[in-house]
C-alpha positions as CSV (number, residue, x, y, z in Angstrom):
1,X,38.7,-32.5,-33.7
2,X,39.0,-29.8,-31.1
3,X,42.0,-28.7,-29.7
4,X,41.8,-27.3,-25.6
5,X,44.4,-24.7,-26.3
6,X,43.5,-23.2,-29.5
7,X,39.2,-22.7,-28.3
8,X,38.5,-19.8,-25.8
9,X,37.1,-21.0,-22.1
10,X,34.0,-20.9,-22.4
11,X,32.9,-17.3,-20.5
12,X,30.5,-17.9,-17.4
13,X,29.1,-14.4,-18.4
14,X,27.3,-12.1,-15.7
15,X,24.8,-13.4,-13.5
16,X,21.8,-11.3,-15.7
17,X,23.2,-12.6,-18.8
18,X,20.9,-15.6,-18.1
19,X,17.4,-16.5,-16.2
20,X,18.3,-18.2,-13.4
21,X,17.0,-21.9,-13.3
22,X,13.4,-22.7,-11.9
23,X,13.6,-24.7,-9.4
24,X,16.4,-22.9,-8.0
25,X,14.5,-19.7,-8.1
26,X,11.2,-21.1,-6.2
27,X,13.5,-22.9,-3.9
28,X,14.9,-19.3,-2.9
29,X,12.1,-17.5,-3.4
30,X,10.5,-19.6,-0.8
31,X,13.7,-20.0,2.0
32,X,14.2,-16.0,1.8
33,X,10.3,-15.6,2.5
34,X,10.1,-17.9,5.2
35,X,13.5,-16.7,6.6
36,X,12.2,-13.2,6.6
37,X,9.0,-14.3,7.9
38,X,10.9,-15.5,10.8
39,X,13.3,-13.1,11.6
40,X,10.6,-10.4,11.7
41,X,8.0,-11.7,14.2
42,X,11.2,-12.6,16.2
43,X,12.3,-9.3,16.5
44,X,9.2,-8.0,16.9
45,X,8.6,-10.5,19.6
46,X,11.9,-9.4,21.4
47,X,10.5,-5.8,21.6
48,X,7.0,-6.8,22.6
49,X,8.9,-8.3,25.3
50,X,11.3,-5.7,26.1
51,X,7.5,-3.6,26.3
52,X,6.6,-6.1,28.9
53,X,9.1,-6.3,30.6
54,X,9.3,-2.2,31.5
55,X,6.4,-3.0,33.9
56,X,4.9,0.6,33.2
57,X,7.9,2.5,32.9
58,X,6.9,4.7,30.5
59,X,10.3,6.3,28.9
60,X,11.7,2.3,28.2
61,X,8.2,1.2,26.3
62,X,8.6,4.5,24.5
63,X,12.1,3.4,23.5
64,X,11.1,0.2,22.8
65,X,8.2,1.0,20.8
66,X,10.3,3.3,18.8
67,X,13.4,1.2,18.1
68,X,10.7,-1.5,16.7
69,X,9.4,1.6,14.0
70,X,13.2,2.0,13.4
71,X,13.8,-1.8,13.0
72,X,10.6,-2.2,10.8
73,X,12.0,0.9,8.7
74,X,15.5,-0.6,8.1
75,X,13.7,-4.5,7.5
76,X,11.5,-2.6,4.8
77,X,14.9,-1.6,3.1
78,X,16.2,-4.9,3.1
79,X,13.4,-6.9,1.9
80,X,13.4,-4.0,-1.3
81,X,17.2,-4.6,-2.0
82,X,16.9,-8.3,-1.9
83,X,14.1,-8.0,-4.2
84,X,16.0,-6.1,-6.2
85,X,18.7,-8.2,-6.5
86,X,16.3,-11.0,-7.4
87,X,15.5,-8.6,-10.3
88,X,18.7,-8.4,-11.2
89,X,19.7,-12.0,-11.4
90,X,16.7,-12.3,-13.4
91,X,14.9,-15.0,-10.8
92,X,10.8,-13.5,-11.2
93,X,9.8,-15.9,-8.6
94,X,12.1,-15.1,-5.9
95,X,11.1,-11.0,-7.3
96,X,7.1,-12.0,-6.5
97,X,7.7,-13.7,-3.3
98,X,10.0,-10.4,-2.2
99,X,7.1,-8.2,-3.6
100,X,4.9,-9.8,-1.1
101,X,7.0,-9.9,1.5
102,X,7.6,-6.0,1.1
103,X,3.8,-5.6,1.2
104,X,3.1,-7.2,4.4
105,X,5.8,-5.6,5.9
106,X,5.3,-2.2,4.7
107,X,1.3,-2.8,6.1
108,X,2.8,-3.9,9.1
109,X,4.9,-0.5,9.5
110,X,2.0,1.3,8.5
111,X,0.3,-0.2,11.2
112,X,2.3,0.7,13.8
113,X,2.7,3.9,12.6
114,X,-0.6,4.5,12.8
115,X,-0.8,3.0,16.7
116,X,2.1,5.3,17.7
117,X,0.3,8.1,16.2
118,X,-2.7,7.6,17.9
119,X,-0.9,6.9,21.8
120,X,0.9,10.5,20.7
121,X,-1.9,13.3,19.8
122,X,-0.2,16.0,18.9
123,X,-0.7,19.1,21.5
124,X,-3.5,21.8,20.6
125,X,-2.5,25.2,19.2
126,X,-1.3,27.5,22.0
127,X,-4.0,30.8,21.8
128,X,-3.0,33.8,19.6
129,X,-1.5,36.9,21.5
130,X,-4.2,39.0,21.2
131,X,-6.4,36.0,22.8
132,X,-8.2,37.0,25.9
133,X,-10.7,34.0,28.0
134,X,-14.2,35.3,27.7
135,X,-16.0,35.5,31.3
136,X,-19.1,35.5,32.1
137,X,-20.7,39.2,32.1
138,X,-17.2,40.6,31.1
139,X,-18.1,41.9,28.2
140,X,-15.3,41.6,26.7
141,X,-15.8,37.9,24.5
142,X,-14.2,37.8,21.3
């Protein structure tokens, strides 16, 4: 016979102390995906918009265009700690499905990236001091 006041409670112990269940861990694994999914083509949406709607004015697509590589930096961060946090409460699918989502984002970002950086050469070198244009019949080409 067991007595209620003589046993210790049971201890809950900390959330890695134990793998979290499997069901509940594909079930979250795929909501934080899909959530994701959808939060960051709706963003991205409201800025392709905002792009739009500047009708050519170039200094508020420029803003736009940047605060979408900001927002795309900060979702990148987000989708690592949640994954993270899925490591930590030990749930490997929710951890795979983060993993892929950090991926596609993290092509995405490149992406742009790499579309900002090509709308934006960088200027040439200006000429050394001692430069001087060479003319035709000058006679004084470098």
């Amino acid at each position: 016979m067991t007595n209620a006041l003589t046993e210790p409670a049971p201890r809950r112990g900390l959330p890695w102390s134990r793998r979290t269940p499997l069901g509940r861990d594909i079930a979250l694994g795929i909501v934080l995906f899909v959530v994701e999914a959808a939060v960051h083509f709706g963003v991205r949406f409201g800025h392709g918009m905002e792009m739009w709607a500047a009708q050519g004015d170039e200094t508020r697509i420029e803003a736009s265009r940047l605060a979408d590589l900001a927002w795309m930096q900060h979702f990148l961060v987000a989708v690592i700690v949640f994954g993270v946090l899925a490591l930590l409460f030990r749930a490997p699918w929710t951890v795979l499905s983060q993993l892929l989502a950090a991926a596609a984002a993290a092509a995405l970002l490149v992406l742009a990236q790499h579309d900002y950086d090509l709308s934006h050469p960088r200027p040439a070198p200006a000429p050394s001091p001692g430069y001087s244009p060479c003319y035709s019949g000058s006679g004084r080409c470098n």
